[in-house]
C-alpha positions as CSV (number, residue, x, y, z in Angstrom):
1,X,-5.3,-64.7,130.7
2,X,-5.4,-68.3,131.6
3,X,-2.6,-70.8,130.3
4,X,-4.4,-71.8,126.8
5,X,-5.0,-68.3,126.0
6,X,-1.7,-67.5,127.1
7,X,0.0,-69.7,124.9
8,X,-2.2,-68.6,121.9
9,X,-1.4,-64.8,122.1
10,X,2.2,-65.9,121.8
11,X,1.6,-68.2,118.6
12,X,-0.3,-65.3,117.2
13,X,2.6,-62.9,117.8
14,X,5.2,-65.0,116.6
15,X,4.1,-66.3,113.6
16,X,3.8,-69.9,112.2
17,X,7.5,-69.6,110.7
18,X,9.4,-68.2,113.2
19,X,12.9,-69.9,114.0
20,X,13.6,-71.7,117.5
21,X,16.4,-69.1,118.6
22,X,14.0,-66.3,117.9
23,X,11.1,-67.9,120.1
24,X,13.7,-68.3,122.8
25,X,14.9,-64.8,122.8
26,X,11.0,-63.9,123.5
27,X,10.9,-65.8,125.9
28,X,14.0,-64.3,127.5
29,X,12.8,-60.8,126.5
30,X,9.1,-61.8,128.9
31,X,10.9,-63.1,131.8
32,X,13.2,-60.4,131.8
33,X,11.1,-57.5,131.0
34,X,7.2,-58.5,132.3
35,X,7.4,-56.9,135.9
36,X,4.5,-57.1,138.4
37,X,3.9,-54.5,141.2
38,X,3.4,-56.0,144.9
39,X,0.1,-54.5,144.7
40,X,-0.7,-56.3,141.4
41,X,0.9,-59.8,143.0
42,X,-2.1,-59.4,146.0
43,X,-4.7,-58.4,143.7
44,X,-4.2,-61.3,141.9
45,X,-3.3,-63.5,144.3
46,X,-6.7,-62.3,146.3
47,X,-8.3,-63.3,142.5
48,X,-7.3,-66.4,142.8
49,X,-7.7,-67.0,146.5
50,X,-11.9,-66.1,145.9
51,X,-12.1,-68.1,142.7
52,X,-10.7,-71.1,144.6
53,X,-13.0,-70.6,147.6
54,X,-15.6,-70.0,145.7
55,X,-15.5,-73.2,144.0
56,X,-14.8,-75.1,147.0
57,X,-18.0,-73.6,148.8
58,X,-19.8,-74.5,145.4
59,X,-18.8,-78.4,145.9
60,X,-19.9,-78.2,149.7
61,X,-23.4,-77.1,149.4
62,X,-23.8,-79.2,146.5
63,X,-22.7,-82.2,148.9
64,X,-24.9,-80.9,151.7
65,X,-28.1,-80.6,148.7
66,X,-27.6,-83.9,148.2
67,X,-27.1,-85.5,151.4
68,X,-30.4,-84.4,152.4
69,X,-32.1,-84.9,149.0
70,X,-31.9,-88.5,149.8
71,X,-34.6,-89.7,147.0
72,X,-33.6,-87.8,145.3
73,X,-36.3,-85.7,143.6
74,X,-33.8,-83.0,142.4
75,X,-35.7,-80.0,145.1
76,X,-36.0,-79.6,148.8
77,X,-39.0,-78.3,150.7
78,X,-38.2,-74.8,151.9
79,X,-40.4,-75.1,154.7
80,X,-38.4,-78.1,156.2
81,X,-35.0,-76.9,155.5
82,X,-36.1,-73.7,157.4
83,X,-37.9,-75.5,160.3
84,X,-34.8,-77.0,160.5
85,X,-32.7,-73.5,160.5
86,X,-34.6,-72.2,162.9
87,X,-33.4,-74.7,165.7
88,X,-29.5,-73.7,164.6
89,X,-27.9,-72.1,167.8
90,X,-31.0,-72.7,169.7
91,X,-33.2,-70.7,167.7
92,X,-30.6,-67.7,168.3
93,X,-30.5,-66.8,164.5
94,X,-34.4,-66.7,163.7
95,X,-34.4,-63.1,162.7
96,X,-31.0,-63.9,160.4
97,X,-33.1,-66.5,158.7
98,X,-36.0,-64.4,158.3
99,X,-34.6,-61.6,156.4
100,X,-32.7,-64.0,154.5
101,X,-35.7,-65.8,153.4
102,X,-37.2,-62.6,152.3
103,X,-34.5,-61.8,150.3
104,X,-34.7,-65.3,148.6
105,X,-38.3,-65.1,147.6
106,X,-37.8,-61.6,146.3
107,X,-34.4,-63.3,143.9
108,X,-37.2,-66.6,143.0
109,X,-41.0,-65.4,143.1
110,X,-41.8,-68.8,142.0
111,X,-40.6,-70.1,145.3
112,X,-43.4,-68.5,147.6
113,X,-46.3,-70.1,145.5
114,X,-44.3,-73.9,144.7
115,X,-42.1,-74.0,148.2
116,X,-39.1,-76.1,147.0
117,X,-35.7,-75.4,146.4
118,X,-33.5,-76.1,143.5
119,X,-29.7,-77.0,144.1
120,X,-28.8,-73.3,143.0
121,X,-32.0,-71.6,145.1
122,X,-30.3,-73.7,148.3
123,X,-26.7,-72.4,147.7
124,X,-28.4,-69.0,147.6
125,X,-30.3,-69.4,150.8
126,X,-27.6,-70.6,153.0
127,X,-25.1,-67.8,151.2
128,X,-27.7,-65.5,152.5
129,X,-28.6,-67.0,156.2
130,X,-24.8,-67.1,156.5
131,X,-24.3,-63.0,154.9
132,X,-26.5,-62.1,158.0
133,X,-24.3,-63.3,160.5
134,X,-22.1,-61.5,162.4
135,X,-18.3,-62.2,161.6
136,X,-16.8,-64.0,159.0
137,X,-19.0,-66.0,156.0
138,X,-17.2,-68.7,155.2
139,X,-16.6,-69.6,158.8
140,X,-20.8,-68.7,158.9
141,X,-21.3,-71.4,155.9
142,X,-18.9,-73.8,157.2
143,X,-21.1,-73.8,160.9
144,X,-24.3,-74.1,158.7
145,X,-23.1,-77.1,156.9
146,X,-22.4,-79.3,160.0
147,X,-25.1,-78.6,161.6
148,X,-27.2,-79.6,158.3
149,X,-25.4,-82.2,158.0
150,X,-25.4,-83.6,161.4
151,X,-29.0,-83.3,162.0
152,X,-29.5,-86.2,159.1
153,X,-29.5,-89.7,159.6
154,X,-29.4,-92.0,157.0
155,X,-28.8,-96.2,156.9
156,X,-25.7,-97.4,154.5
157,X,-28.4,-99.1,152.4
158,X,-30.0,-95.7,151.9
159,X,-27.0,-94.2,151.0
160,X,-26.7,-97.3,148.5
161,X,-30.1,-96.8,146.6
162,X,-29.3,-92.7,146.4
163,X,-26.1,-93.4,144.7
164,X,-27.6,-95.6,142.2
165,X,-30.1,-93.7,141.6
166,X,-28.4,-90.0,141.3
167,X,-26.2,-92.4,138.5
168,X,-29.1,-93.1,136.5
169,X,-30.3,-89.8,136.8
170,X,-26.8,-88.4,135.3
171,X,-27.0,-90.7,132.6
172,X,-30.3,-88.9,131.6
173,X,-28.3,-85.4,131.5
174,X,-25.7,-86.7,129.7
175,X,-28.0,-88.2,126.6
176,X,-29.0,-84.9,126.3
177,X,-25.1,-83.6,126.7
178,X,-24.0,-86.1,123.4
179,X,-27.4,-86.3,121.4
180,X,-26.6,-83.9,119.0
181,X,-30.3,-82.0,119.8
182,X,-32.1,-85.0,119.7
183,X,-34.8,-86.0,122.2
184,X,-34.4,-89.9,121.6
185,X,-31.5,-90.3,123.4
186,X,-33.2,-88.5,126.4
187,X,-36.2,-90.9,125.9
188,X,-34.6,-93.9,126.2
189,X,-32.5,-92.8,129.5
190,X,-35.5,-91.6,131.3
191,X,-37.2,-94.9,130.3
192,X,-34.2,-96.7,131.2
193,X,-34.1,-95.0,134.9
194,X,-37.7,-95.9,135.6
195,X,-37.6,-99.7,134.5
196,X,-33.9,-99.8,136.4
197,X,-35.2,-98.4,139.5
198,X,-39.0,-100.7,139.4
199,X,-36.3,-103.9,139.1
200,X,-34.0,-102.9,141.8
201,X,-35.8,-101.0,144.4
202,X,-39.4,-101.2,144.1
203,X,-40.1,-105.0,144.2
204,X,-39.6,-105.6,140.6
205,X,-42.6,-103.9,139.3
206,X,-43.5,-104.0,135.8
207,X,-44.1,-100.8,134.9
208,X,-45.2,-98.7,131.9
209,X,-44.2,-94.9,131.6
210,X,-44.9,-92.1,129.1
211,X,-44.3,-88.7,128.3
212,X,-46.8,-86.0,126.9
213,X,-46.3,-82.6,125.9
214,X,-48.9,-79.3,126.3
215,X,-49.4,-78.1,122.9
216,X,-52.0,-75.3,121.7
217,X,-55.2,-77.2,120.7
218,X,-55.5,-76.4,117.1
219,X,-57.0,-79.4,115.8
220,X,-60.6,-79.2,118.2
221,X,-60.3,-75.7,119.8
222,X,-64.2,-76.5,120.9
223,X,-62.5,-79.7,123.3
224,X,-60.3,-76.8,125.7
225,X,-57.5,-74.3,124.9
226,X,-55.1,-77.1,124.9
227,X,-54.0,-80.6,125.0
228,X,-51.5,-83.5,126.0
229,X,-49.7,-85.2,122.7
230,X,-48.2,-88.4,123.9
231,X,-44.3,-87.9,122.5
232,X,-42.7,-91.1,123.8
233,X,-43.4,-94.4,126.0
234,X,-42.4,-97.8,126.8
235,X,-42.0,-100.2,123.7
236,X,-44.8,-102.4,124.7
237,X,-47.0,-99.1,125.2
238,X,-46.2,-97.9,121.2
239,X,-49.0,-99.3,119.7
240,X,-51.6,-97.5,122.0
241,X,-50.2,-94.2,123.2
242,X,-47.1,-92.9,121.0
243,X,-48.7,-89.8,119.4
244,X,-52.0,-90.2,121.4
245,X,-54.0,-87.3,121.9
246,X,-55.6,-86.7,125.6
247,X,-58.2,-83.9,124.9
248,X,-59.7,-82.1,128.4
249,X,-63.2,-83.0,127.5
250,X,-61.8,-86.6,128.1
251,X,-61.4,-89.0,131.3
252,X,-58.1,-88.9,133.0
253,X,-56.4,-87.0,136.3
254,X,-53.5,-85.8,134.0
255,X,-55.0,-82.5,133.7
256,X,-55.1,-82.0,136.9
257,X,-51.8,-82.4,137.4
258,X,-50.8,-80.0,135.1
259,X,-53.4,-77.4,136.6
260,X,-52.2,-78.4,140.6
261,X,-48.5,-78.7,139.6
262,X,-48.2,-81.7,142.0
263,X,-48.2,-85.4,141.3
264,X,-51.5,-87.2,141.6
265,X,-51.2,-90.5,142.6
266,X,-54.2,-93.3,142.3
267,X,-53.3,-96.3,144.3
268,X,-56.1,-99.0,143.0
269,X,-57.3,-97.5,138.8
270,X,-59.9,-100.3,139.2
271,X,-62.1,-98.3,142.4
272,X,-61.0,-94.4,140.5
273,X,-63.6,-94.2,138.1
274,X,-61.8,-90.7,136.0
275,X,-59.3,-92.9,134.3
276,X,-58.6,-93.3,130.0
277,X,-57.1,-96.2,129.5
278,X,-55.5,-96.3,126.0
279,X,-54.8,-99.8,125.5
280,X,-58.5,-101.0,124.9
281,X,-57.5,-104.5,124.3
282,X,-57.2,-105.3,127.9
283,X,-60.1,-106.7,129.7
284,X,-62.0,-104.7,131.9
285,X,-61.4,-107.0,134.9
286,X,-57.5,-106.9,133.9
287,X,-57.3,-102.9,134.5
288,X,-55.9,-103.2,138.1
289,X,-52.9,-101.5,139.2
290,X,-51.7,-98.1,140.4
291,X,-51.2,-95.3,138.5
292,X,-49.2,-91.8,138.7
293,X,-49.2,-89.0,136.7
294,X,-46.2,-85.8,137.3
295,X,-46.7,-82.7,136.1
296,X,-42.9,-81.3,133.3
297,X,-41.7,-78.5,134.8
298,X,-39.0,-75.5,133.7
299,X,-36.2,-73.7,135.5
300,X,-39.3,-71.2,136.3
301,X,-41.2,-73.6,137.8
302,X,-44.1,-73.6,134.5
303,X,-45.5,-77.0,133.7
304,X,-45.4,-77.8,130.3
305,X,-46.1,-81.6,130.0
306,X,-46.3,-84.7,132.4
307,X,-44.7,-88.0,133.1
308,X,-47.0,-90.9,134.2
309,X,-46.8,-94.6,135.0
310,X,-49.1,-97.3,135.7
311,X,-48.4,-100.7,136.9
312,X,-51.6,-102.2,134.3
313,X,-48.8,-104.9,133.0
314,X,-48.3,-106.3,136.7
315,X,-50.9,-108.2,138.2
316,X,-49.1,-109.0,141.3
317,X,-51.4,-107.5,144.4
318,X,-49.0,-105.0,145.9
319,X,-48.3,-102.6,143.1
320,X,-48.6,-99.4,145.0
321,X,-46.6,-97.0,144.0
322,X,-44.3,-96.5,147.7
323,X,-43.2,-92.5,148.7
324,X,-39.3,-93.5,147.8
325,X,-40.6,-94.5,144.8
326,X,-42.9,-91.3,143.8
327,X,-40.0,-88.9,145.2
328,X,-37.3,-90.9,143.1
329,X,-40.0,-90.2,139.8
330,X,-40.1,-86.5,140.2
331,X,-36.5,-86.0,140.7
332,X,-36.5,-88.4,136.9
333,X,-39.4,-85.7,135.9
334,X,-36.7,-83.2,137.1
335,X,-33.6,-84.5,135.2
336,X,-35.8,-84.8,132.1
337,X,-36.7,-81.4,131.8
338,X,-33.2,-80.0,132.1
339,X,-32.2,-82.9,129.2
340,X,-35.6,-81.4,127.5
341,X,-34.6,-77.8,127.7
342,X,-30.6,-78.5,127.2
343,X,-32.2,-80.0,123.9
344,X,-34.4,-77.2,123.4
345,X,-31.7,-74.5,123.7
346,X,-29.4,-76.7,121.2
347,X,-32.0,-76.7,119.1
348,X,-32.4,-73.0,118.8
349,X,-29.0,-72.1,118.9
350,X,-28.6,-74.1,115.5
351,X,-32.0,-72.6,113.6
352,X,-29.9,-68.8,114.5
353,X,-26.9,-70.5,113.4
354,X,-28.9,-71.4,110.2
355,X,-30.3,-68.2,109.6
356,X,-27.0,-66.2,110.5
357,X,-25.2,-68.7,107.5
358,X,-28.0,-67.6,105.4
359,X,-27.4,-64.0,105.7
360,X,-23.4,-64.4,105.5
361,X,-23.6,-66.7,102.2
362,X,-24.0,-63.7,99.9
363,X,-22.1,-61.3,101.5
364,X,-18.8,-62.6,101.7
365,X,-18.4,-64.9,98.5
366,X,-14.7,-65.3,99.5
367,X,-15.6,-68.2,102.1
368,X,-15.6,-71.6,100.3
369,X,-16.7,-73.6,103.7
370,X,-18.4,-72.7,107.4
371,X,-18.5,-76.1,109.5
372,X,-20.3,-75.6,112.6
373,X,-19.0,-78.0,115.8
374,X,-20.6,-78.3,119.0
375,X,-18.8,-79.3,122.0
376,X,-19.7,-82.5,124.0
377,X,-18.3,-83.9,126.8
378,X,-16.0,-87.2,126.4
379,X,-17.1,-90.5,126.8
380,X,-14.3,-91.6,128.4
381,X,-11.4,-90.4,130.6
382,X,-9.0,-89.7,128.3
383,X,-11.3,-87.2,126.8
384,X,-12.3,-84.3,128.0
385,X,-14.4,-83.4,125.2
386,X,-15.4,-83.8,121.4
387,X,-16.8,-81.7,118.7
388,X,-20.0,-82.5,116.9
389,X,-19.9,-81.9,113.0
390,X,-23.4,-80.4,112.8
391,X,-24.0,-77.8,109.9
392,X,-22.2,-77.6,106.4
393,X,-22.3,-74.9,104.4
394,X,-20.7,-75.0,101.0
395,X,-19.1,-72.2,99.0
396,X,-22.5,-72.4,96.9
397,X,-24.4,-71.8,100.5
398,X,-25.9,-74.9,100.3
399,X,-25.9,-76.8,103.9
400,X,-25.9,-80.2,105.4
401,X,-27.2,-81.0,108.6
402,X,-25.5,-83.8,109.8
403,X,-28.3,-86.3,111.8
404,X,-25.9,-89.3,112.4
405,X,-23.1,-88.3,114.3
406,X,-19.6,-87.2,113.4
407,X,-17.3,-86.5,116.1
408,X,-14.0,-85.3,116.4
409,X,-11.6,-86.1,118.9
410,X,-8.4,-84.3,119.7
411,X,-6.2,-87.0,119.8
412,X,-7.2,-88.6,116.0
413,X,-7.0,-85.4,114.7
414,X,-3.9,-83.7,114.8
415,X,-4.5,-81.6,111.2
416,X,-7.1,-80.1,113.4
417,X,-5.7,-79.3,116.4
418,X,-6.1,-75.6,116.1
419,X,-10.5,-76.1,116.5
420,X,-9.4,-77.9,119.7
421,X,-6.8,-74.9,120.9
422,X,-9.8,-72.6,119.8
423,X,-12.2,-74.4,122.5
424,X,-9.4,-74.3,125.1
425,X,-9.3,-70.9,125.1
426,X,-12.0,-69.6,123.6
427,X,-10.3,-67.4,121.6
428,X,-10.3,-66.7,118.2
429,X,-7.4,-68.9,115.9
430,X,-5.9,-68.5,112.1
431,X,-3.9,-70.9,110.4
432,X,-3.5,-72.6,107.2
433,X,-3.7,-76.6,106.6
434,X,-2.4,-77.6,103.8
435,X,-2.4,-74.0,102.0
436,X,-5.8,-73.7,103.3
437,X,-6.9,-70.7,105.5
438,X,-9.2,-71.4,108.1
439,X,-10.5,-68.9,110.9
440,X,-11.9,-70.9,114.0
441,X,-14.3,-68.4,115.9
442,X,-15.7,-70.1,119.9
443,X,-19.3,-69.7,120.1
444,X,-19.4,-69.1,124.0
445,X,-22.2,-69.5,127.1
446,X,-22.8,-67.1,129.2
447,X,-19.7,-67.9,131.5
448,X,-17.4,-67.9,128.6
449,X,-16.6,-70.9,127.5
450,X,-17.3,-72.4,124.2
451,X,-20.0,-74.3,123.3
452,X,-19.6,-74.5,119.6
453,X,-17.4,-73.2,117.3
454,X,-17.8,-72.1,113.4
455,X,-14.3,-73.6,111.6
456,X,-14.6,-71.0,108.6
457,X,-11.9,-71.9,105.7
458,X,-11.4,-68.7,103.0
459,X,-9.3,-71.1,100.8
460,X,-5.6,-69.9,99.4
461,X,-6.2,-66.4,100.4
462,X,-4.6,-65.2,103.6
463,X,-7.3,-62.6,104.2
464,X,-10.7,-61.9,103.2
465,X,-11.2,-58.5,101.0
466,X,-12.3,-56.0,103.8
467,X,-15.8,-55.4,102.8
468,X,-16.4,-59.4,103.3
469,X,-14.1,-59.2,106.4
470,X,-16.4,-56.7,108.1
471,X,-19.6,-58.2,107.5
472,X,-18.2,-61.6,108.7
473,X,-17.3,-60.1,111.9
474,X,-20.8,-58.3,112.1
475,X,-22.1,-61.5,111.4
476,X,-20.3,-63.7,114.3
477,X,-21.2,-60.6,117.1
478,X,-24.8,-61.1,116.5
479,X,-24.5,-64.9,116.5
480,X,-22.8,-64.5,119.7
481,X,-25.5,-61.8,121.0
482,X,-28.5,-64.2,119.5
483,X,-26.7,-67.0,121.3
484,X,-26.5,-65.2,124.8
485,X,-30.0,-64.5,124.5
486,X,-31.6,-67.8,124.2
487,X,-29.3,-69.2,127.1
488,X,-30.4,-66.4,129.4
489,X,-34.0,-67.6,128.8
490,X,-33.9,-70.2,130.5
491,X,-32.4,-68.9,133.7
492,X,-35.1,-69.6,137.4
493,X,-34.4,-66.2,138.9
494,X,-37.6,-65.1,136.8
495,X,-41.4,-64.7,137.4
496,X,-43.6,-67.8,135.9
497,X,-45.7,-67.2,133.6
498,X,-47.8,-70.1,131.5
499,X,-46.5,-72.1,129.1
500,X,-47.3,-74.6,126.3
501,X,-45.0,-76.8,124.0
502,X,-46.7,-74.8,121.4
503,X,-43.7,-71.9,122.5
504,X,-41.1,-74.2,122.2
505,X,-42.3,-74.5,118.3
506,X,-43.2,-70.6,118.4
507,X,-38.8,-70.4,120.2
508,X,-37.6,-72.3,117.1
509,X,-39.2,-69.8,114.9
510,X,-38.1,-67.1,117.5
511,X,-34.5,-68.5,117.4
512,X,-34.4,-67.8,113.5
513,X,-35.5,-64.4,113.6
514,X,-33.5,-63.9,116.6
515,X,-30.5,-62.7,114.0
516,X,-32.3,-60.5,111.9
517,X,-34.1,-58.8,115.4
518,X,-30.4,-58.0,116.8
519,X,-28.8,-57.0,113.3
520,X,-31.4,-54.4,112.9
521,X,-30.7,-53.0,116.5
522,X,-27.7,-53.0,115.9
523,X,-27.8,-51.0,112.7
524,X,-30.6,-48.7,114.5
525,X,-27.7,-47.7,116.8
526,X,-25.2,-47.3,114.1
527,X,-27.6,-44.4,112.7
């Protein structure tokens, strides 16, 4: 038990109108009666002691990822990291390194076709280089680390322009962290980054940028299998490619891009000749200017849109799109697919929460309210988090999906402190506010923690009739079950396969029968 949970199995045991001198006597009773063998005391201090170094290792490699991820594009070339290895004690380890490359291709297949290395795939790599040492691993990753470290060399103004830009590339993680599921928060960071970054470190281009998603082509199967659907641009782009459709029977590289996985790059549009420009208004002899296109992709390394900008707007000479420049756009196309799919997963966990609301309404009667939180981070230091009011559900089972945000915040809402004690320790808490009974119940990710939380009030009655009570407990295991499912999709230790934003539609609908598909397993095992 950590400390929250700790404290909440006492409240739990005692009561809510237990006297002072009774609480102090259990306290007295604990200390004097909780005994721990010497062999418990190691086991846990040894618990500790590997949860501590763990953590501490964690923070150095992520340190070392991104001193040399100096761009940063969010991924490291294997192939130079392990050029690089291979000169580490004078080229004494090589057969080390080999078998621990093995091992890492075999843990990411993706990585022997695409060749770069995530922040977690690095961590792994090193952990397994160091594992095939002789003598003690952390001494082995320590040894590792300075020598990576020392073989760099980077300038002060370098160092500058990576901390500005790893910044704006947070900033893009956390719209996605407090929008509530919604992409337009995401939009306008990643938009934000690229014009921030063309002002202050690439000659203060004026730059246009867009996004566009792979979707099924439904609407003209005869023009290819599928198409780009342009979701989000610039504001002086809007009026000629927001909700553009680029078809493959059309000009354009960005096709290829998406086929290749690898940026494409056209210095001078004017000499290209395979170029759609949308915004036919502009002259023909006013369409000069570079132009890039990067290919979307997910933790498994499948694309499943592209990012592009042009310099069209600026006619300056030297709009060239520099190699700090294109490096700094695919770690942006990197943070935006994490915000995309953070979105994504939010997105589905509600439509199962939906459908798991659906199915509790007329079986337990009893329940006059189910609010559904979700739990952001703080805006500020002084707080660590907040909840997001997202679903309603009435005693009628009619529900409101709150768009605009409502948030919570521990410290202006002391009536309902217990939903914040229920996140702390992810534990399930009863109590009563104001002769109301509420149950809190944590909605938790696959380390444990919660991410959400279902604040479920059953009125003046203390407890639900047993019936009710047992098919709301059925109810929250296989929301927990649904939930743990659609987080472990998106894990990168798995073979690509191809993918469209057509099966991000196709996952919403999946998400909502998600429920039903686990209740019925579950029932199957029953019998």
């Amino acid at each position: 038990l950590n400390l929250p949970q700790f404290v909440q199995l006492m409240e739990t045991f005692v009561g809510e109108d237990i006297s002072l001198p009774t609480v102090k006597r259990l306290i007295a009773f604990i200390k004097e009666e909780y005994k721990q063998t010497e062999e418990e005391k190691t086991e846990q201090l040894e618990k500790v002691h590997l949860i501590s170094r763990l953590a501490q290792r964690k923070l150095l490699l992520e340190a070392l990822f991104e001193t040399w991820d100096n761009n940063p594009s969010g991924f490291l070339d294997l192939e130079e990291v392990d050029a690089v290895l291979s000169t580490f004690k004078e080229g004494m380890e090589k057969e080390a390194l080999r078998k621990a490359k093995k091992h890492l291709c075999s843990r990411y297949p993706q990585l022997s076709r695409v060749g770069k290395l995530s922040p977690k795939a690095f961590q792994t790599f090193l952990e397994l280089v160091a594992s095939e040492f002789t003598g003690d691993e952390d001494e082995a990753i320590d040894n590792l680390v300075e020598f990576l470290t020392t073989s760099l060399e980077r300038s002060h103004m370098k160092c500058l322009q990576s901390l500005t830009r790893r910044k704006w590339l947070h900033d893009i993680q956390q719209a996605a962290e407090t929008s509530g599921a919604s992409m337009e928060p995401v939009y306008k960071a990643v938009f934000k980054a690229l014009s921030q970054d063309a002002e202050a470190h690439g000659d203060n281009k004026k730059i246009s940028a867009y996004i566009a998603l792979l979707e099924e082509n439904q609407l003209s199967p005869e023009r290819g299998q599928i198409l780009l659907r342009y979701v989000a641009c610039t504001t002086d782009d809007a009026p000629y490619v927001l909700n553009q459709i680029l078809y493959r029977d059309m000009k354009g590289v960005s096709f290829a891009a998406v086929e290749e996985g690898k940026p494409i790059h056209v210095p001078r549009v004017q000499l290209h000749g395979n170029i759609h420009f949308w915004n036919t208004d502009r002259p023909v002899e006013e369409r000069r200017g570079s132009f890039l296109v990067l290919p979307l992709h997910d933790a498994r390394w499948r694309v499943f849109g592209i990012l592009g900008l042009d310099t069209l707007r600026d006619q300056c000479e030297k709009t060239i799109f520099l190699t700090h420049e294109i490096s700094f756009y695919q770690g942006v196309s990197e943070a935006f697919s994490k915000a995309y799919h953070h979105v994504c997963r939010l997105e589905n966990v509600l439509q199962m929460t939906v459908t798991a609301l659906d199915w509790l309404h007329p079986r337990a009667p009893s329940i006059h309210t189910v609010i559904t939180y979700l739990v952001e981070p703080g805006k500020d230091k002084t707080c660590d988090y907040a909840l997001r009011k997202v679903i309603t559900t009435d005693k009628t089972g009619q529900k409101e999906i709150h768009s605009s945000p409502v948030l919570l915040l521990r410290k202006e809402n002391l009536l309902r402190v217990y939903l914040f004690k229920c996140i702390d320790s992810s534990e399930v808490i009863r109590t009563s506010v104001c002769g109301e009974y509420h149950i809190a119940v944590p909605l938790r990710d696959l380390s444990g923690q919660a991410l959400g939380i279902f604040d479920i009030s059953i009125g003046h009655h203390q407890k639900l009739p047993p019936h009710e009570h047992k098919d709301l407990q059925k109810m929250l295991k296989m929301a927990q079950a649904a939930c743990s499912e659609i987080l472990k999709m998106s894990l990168e230790e798995t073979e690509p396969t191809c993918v469209l934003e057509a099966e991000h539609v196709a996952n919403l609908r999946h998400a909502g029968i998600l429920f039903h598909r686990l209740m019925l397993q579950d029932l199957r095992q029953c019998v």
